[in-house]
C-alpha positions in Angstrom: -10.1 -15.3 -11.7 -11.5 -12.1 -9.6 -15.3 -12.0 -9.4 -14.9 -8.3 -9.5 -15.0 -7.0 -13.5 -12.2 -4.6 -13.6 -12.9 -1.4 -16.0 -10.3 0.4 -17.8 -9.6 3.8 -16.3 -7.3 6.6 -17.1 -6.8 9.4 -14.3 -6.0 12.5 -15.7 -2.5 14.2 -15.3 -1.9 16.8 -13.0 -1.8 20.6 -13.7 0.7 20.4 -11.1 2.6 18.2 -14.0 1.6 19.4 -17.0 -0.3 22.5 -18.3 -0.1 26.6 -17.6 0.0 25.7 -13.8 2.7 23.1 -13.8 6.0 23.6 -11.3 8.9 24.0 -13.0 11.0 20.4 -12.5 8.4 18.2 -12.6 9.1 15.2 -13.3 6.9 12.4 -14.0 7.0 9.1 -11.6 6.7 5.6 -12.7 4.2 3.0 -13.0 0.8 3.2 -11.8 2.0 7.2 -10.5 2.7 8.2 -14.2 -0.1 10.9 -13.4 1.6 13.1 -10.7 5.3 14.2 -10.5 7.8 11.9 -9.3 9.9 14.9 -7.9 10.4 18.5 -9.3 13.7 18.7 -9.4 14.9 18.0 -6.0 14.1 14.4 -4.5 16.6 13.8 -1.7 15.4 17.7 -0.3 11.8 17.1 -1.0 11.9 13.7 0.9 13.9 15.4 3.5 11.0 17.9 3.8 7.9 15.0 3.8 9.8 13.7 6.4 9.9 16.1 8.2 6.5 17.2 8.2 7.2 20.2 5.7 5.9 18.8 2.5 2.4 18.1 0.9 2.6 15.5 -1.9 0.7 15.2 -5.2 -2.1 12.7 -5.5 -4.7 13.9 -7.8 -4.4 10.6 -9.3 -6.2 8.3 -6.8 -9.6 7.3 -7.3 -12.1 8.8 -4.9 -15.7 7.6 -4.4 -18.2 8.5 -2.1 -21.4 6.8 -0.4 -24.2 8.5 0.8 -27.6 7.3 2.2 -28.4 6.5 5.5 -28.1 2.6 4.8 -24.3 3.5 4.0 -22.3 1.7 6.8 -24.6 -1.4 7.4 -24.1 -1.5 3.8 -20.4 -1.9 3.4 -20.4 -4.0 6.9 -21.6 -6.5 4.7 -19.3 -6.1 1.6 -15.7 -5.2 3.1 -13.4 -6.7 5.7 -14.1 -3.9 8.0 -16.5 -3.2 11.0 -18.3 0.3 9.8 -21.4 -0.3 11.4 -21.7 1.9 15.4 -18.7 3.9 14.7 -18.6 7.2 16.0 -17.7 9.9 13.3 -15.3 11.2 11.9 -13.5 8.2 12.0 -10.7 6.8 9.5 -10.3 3.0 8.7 -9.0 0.4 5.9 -11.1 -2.3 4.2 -10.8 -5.0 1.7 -13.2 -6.7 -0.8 -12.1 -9.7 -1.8 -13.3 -12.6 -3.9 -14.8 -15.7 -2.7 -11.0 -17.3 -2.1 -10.0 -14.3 0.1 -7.9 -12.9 -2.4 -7.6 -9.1 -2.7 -9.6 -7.2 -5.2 -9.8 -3.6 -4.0 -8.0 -2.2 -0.9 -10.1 1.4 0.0 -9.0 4.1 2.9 -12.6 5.0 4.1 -13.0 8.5 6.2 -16.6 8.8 7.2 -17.2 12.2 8.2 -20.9 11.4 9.8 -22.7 12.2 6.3 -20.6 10.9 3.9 -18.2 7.7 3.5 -14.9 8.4 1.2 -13.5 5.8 -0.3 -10.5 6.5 -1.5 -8.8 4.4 -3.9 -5.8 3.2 -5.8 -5.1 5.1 -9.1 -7.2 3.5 -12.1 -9.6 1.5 -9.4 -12.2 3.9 -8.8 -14.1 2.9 -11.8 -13.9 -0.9 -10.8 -15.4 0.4 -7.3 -18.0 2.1 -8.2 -19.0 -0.6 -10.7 -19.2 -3.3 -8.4 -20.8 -1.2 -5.3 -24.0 -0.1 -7.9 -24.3 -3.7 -8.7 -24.4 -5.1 -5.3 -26.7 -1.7 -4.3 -30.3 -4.3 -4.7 -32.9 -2.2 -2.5 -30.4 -0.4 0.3 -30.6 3.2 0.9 -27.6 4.7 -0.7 -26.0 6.3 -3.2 -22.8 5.8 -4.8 -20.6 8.2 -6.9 -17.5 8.4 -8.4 -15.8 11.8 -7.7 -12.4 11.6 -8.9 -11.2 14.3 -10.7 -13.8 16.5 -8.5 -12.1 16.3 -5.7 -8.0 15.2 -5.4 -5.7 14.3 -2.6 -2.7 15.9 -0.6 -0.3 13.1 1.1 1.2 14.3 4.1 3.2 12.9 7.4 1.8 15.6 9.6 -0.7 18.7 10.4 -0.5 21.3 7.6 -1.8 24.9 8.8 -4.7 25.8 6.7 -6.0 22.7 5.3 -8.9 20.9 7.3 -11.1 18.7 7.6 -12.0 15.9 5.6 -8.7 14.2 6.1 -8.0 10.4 6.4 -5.0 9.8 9.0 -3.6 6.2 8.2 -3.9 3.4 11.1 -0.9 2.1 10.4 1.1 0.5 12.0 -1.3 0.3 15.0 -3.5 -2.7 15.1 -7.5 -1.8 14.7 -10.5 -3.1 16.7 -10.8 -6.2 15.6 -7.2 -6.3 14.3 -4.4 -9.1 14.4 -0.5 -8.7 14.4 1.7 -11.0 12.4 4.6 -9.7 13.7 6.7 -11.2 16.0 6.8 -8.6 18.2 4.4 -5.3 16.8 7.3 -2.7 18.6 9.9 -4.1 16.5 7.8 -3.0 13.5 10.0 -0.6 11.0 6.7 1.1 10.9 7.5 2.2 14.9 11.1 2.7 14.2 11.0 5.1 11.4 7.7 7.0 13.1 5.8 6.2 10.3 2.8 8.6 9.9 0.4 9.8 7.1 -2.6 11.4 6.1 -4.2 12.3 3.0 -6.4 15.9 2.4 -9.2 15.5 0.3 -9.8 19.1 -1.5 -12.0 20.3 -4.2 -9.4 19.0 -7.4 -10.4 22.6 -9.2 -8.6 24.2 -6.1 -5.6 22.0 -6.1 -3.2 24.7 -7.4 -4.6 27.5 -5.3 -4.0 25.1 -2.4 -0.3 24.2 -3.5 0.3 27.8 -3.8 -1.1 29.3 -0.6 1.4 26.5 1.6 3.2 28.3 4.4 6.5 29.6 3.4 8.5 26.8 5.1 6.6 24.0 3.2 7.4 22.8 -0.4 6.0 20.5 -2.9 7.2 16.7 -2.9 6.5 14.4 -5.3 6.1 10.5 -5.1 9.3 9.6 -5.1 9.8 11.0 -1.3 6.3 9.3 -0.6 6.9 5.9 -1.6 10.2 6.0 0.1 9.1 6.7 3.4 5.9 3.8 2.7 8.3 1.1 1.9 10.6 1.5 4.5 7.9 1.2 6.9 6.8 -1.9 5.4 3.6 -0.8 4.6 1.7 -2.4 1.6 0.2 -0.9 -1.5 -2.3 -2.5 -3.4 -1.3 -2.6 -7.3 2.5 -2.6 -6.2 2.7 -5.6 -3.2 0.0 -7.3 -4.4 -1.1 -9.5 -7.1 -3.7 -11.9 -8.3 -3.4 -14.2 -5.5 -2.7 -12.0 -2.5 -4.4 -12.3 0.8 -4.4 -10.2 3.7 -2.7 -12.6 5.8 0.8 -12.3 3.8 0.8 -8.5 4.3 0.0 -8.3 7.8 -2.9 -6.6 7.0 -4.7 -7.9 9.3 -3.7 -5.2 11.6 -5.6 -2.2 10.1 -8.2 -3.5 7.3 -9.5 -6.5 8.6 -12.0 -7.1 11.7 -11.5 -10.8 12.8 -14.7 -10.0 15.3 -17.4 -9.5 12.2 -18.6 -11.8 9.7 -21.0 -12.0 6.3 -18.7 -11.0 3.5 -17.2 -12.0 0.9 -13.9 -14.2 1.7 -14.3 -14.1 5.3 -14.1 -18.3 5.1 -10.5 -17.7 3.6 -9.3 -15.5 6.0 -10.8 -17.3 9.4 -9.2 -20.7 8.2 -6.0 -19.3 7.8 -5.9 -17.3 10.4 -7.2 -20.0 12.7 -5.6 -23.4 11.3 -3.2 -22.7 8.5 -0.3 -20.4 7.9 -0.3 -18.2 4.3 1.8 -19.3 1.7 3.6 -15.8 1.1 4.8 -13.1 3.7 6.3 -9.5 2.7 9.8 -9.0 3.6 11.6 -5.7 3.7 14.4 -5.6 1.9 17.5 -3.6 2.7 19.5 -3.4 -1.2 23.2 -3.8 -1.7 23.9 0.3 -2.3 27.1 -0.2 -4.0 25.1 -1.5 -7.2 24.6 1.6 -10.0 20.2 2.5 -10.1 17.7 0.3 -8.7 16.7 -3.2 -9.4 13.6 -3.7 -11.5 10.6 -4.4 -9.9 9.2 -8.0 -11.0 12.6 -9.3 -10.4 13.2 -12.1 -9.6 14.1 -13.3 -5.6 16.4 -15.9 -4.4 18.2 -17.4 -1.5 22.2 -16.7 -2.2 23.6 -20.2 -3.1 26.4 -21.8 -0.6 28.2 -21.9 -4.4 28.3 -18.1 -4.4 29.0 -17.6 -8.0 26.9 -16.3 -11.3 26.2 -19.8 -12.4 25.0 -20.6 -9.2 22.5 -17.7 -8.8 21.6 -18.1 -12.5 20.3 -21.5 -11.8 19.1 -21.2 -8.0 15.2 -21.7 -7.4 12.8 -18.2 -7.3 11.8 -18.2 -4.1 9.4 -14.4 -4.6 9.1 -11.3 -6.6 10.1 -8.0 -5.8 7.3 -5.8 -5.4 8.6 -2.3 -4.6 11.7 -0.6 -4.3 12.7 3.4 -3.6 15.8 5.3 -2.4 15.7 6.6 1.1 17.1 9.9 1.8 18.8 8.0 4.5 18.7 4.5 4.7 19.4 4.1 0.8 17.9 1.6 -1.5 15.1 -0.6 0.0 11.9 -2.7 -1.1 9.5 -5.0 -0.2 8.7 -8.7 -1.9 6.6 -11.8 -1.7 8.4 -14.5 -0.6 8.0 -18.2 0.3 6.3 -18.4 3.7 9.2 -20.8 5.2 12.1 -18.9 4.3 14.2 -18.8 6.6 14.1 -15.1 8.2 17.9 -14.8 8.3 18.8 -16.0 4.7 20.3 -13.8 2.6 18.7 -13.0 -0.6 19.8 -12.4 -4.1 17.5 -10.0 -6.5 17.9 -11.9 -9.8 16.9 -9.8 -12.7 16.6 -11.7 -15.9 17.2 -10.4 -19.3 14.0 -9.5 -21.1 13.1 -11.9 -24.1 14.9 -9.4 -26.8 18.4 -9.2 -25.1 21.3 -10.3 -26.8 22.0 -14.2 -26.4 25.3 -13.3 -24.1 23.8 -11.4 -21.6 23.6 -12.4 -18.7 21.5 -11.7 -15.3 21.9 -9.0 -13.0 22.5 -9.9 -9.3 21.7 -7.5 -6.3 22.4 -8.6 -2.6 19.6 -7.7 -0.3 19.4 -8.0 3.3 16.0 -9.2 4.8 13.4 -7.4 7.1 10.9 -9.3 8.5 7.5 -7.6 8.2 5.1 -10.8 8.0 6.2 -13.6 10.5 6.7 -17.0 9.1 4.8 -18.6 12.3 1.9 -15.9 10.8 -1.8 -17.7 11.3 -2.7 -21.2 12.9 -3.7 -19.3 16.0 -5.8 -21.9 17.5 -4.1 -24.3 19.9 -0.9 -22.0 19.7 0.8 -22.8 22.3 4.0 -20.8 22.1 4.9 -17.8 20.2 0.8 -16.6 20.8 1.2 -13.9 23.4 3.5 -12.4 21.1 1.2 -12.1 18.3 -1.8 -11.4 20.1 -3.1 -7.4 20.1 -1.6 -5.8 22.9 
């Protein structure tokens, strides 16, 4: 079980959605993104767009709190994974809290503009935050609040003329100060390969749709559809959707942006120094290139398998779960892909089988759907036991 309590929270939906002010097309997204508008009308265009640097997405949603105080980043030095303490503002980082096994409770994007330290949060997990920061506050000189719904956030891959300052550009995939690779070889990265870049514009949430209408004439509203694709082909991991109860850094290569392998005195630093330094995680993230010629998207929570040398249904029906899949999205190019968990010591060129299962209510003779899916290695399988490495290291170290 986490140590952190986790408190129900609702975002509200966006005017951009829903409302007098709400584009015409809007469509809802799924999941945890239920909030904002998975596209408005025109997904492959709009991704097209994002990608190109001609788009602002959505994301009123997330969960934004701020901590003030002049205690603020000795503070969180001692409660996240990250080295805040001597940084020179502004500056934009990652950090984790995790429980006492190392396991993930909260992943934050923190911009510190010299005043003030966002945190900016996954939808529904602001609350949660700001819960557990005022309990662990004792006698330090700071003050937490929880602004979401004050203020709201604009995704984008690039510059967009006339918003400003605050913005949090995204480390990834670069490796931090302090950081750690668990690639085989961090240029190979898809991250590199697709050019992978983002930033998100923290606004006043009450100027949202002034903002969305006063975009230069060449740029266009996307919705999360076109952002999510671009995340998971570039490999790059989302709390709420990659992870799970019993994530830890290590089988997300997260290591590379949110952790600082340099600093100690928090929570689950024990966790991830022994497996860093002597063990190897039990999981890794893969990236999963999906068998187009299949009608809509496999389920996420589906089940993962190696493809049986007996490549038939009854074979696939009965073959071991070797993972889950954790997201998935259409690329406006590269066409379906995901990401999922997967046993550690898999090989890296087995072909894999997305196995969904009927749900308890379907009819006795249905049977499973089977999806083939091509692997991308994000997470190496020779990730962590660093010490007395003695081949493979030079490839992993930061360069």
């Amino acid at each position: 079980m986490l140590d952190v309590t986790h408190i129900e929270y609702t975002p509200e939906t966006s005017p951009l959605l829903a409302g007098e002010n709400s584009i015409h097309g809007a469509v809802a997204a799924n999941s945890y993104d239920q909030y904002v508008a998975g596209h408005y009308g025109h997904p492959v265009q709009e991704q097209r767009a994002l990608a190109n640097g001609k788009a602002v997405v959505d994301l009123s949603h997330y969960g934004i709190v701020t901590v003030t105080g002049s205690d603020r980043l000795s503070w969180l030095q001692t409660l996240t994974t990250q080295q805040t303490q001597g940084l020179q503002a502004p500056f934009s980082s990652e950090a984790l809290f995790l429980d006492l096994r190392g396991r993930i409770e909260i992943a934050t994007k923190i911009y510190e503009d010299g005043e003030t330290t966002y945190l900016l949060t996954e939808p529904t997990m602001n609350a949660t935050l700001v819960d557990w920061l005022t309990r662990m506050q004792f006698a330090s000189r700071v003050e937490v609040t929880d602004r979401t719904g004050e203020l709201a956030l604009l995704g984008a891959t690039d510059e967009v003329p006339g918003l400003s300052d605050p913005v949090w550009v995204d480390p990834w995939p670069g490796i931090s100060p302090g950081g750690f690779a668990y690639t085989e070889a961090p240029a190979d990265h898809p991250a590199v390969h697709e050019d992978y870049a983002w930033r998100l514009y923290i606004i006043e949430a009450d100027k949202l749709v002034e903002t969305i209408n006063g975009l230069p004439e060449d740029f266009r509203i996307a919705g999360t559809m076109a952002s999510e694709a671009l995340r998971v082909a570039a490999g790059r991991p989302r709390q709420l959707f990659d992870t799970d109860e019993r994530s830890i850094p290590h089988e997300l290569d997260w290591l590379r942006t949110a952790v600082h392998l340099g600093k100690g005195c928090y929570k689950g630093q024990e966790t991830v120094a022994r497996v860093h330094n002597l063990g190897h995680p039990p999981r890794r993230l893969v990236g999963l290139m999906i068998d187009g010629s299949v009608h809509g998207l496999p389920e996420v929570g589906a089940e993962i398998i190696v493809r049986p040398d007996a490549d038939d249904e009854a074979a696939m029906a009965s073959a071991r779960s070797i993972g889950t899949l954790k997201s998935v999205a259409m690329h406006h190019e590269m066409g379906a892909v995901g990401t999922a968990m997967i046993r550690r010591n898999t090989k890296p060129d087995a072909q894999l089988i997305i196995r969904e299962v009927p749900p308890e209510d379907a009819a006795e003779d249905e049977q499973p759907n089977f999806t083939a899916a091509a692997q991308e290695t994000l997470t190496s399988p020779s990730a962590g036991k660093v010490v007395g490495r003695v081949q493979g290291l030079t490839d992993l170290r930061r360069r």
